[in-house]
C-alpha positions as CSV (number, residue, x, y, z in Angstrom):
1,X,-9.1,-14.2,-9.5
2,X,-8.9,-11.1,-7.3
3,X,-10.1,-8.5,-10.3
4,X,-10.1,-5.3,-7.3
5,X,-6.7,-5.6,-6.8
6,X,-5.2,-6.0,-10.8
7,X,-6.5,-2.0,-10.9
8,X,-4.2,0.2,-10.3
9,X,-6.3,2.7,-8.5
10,X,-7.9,0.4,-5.7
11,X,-5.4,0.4,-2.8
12,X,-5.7,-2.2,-0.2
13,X,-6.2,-1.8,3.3
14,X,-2.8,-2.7,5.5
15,X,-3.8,-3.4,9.4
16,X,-1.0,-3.4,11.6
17,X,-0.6,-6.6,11.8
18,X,-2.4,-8.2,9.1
19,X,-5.0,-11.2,10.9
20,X,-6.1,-13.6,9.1
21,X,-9.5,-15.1,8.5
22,X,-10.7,-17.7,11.6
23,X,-8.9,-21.1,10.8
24,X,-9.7,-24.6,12.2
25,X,-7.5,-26.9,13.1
26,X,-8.5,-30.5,11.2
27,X,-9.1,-33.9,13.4
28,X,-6.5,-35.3,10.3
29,X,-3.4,-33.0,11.8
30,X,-3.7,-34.5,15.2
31,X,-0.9,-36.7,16.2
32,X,0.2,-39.4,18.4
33,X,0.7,-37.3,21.5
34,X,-2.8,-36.2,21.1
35,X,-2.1,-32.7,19.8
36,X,-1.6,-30.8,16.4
37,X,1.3,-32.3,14.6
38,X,4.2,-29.6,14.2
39,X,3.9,-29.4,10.4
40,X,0.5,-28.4,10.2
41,X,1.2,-25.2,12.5
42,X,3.5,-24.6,9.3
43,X,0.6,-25.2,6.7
44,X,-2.3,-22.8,9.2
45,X,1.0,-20.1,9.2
46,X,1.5,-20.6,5.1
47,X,-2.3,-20.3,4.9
48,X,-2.0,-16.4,6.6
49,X,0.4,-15.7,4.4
50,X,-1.5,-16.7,1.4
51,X,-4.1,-14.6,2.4
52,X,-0.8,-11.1,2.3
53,X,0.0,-12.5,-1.1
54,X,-3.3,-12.1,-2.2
55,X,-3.6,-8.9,-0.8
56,X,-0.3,-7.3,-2.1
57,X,-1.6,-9.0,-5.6
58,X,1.2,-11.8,-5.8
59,X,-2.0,-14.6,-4.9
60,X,-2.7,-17.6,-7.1
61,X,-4.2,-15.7,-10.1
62,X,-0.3,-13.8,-9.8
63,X,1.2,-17.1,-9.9
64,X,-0.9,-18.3,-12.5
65,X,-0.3,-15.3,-15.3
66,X,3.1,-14.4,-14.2
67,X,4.9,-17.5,-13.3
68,X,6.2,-15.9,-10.1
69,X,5.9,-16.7,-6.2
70,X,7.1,-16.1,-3.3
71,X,9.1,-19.3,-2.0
72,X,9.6,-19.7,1.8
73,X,13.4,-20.1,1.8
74,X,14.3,-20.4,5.8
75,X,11.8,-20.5,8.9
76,X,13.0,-20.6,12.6
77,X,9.4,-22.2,14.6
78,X,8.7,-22.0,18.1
79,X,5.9,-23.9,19.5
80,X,4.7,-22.7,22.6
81,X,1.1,-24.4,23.4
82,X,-1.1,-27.3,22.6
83,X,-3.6,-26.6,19.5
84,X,-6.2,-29.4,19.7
85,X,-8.8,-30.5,17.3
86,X,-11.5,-28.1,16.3
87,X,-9.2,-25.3,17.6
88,X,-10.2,-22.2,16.3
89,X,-7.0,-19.9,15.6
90,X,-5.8,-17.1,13.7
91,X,-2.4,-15.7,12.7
92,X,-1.3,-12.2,12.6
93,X,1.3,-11.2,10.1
94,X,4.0,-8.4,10.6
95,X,6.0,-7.2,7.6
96,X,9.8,-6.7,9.5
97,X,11.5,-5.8,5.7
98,X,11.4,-6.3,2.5
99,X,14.0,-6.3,-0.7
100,X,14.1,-6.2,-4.5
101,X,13.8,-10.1,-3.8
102,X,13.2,-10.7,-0.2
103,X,10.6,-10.5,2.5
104,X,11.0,-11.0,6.3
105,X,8.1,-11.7,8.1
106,X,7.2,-12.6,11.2
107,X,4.0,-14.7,12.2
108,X,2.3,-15.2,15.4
109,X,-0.5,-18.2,15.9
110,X,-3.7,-18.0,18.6
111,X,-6.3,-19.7,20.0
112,X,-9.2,-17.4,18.6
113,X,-11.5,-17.6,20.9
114,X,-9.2,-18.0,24.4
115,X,-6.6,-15.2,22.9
116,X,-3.3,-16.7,23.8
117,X,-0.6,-17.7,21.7
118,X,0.5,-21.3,20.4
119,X,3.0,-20.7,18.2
120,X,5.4,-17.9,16.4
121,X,7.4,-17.9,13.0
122,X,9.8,-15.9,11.2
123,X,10.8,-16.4,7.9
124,X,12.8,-15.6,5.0
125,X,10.6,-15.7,1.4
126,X,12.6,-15.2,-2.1
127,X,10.3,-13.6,-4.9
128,X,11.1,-16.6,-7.6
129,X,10.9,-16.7,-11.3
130,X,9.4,-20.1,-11.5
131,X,10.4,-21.0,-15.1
132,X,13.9,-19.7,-14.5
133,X,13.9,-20.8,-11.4
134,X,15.9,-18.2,-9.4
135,X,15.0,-15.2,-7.6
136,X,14.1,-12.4,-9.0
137,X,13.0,-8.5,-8.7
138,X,9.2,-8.2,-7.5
139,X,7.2,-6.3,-10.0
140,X,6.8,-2.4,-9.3
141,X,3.0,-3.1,-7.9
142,X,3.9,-5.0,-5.6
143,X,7.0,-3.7,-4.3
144,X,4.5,-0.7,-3.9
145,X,2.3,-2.3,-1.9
146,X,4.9,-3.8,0.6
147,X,6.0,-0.5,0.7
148,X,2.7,0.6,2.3
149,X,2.4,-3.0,4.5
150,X,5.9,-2.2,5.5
151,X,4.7,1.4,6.6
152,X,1.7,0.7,8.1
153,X,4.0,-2.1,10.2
154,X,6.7,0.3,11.2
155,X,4.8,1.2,14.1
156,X,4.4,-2.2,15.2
157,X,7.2,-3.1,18.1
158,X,9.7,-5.7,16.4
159,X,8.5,-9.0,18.0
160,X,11.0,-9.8,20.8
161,X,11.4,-13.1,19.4
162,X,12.3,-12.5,15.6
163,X,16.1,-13.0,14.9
164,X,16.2,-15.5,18.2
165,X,18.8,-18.6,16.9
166,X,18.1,-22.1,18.4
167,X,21.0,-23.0,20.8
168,X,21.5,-24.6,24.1
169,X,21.0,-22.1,27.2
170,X,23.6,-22.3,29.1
171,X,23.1,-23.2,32.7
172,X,24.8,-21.6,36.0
């Protein structure tokens, strides 16, 4: 339970972008070819975010005594280099916009200690009643504090690569 964040009157901090905590990438996630399996850059991205949820206050303990998440309802992935075993990364989050019901975001992966990037992702996450099951309106905390995230990101450059659709280039 994140007890600083339920009071009102403690704000969290919002760096533009958000990094998350050092992850590691698990011998278990490494396939055929050698290399981290594509879904598990999904499950290191879904842990960064877990770490804004928590921060904003819509974390487990939110889930737990509300009956509300955030569900991930479209995600456009690019992979751009090899993660290998024991890889140290991190992710940096960027709050693009944000609804009633809706949060764009836009994550980028890297290789902690070398700097570069591996991967990017930009998705679409509905606020959900879970017993309901439907979207619905994030609770006025909240919306607050993506409010603040989303101010604190405003000064961020939009990542050249959100809103890119996957399509054939065409050749000359």
């Amino acid at each position: 339970m994140n007890i600083m964040l339920d009071h009102a009157d403690l704000k969290p901090v919002f760096f533009a972008p958000f990094v998350s905590t050092v992850m590691r990438v698990e011998p278990d996630w490494i396939d055929y070819n050698g290399h981290l399996n594509m879904a598990f850059y999904n499950v290191l991205f879904d842990r960064a975010a877990d770490e804004v949820l928590a921060l904003i206050g819509a974390g487990t303990d939110y889930v737990d005594r509300q009956r509300h998440s955030y569900y991930t309802a479209e995600t456009h992935v690019r992979y751009l280099r090899e993660l290998k075993a024991g890889d140290a990364v991190r992710a940096t989050f960027q709050l693009l916009d944000y609804d009633a019901k809706r949060l764009h975001y836009f994550e980028q992966l890297f290789h902690a200690d070398a700097g570069w990037m591996a991967a990017t992702m930009e998705v679409m996450a509905l606020h959900v009643d879970m017993d309901a099951a439907r979207a619905a309106p994030t609770p006025p905390l909240i919306a607050a504090r993506l409010a603040e995230m989303k101010a604190s990101h405003a000064m961020l450059p939009r990542p050249e690569a959100a809103g890119r659709r996957v399509a054939m280039p065409e050749r000359v």
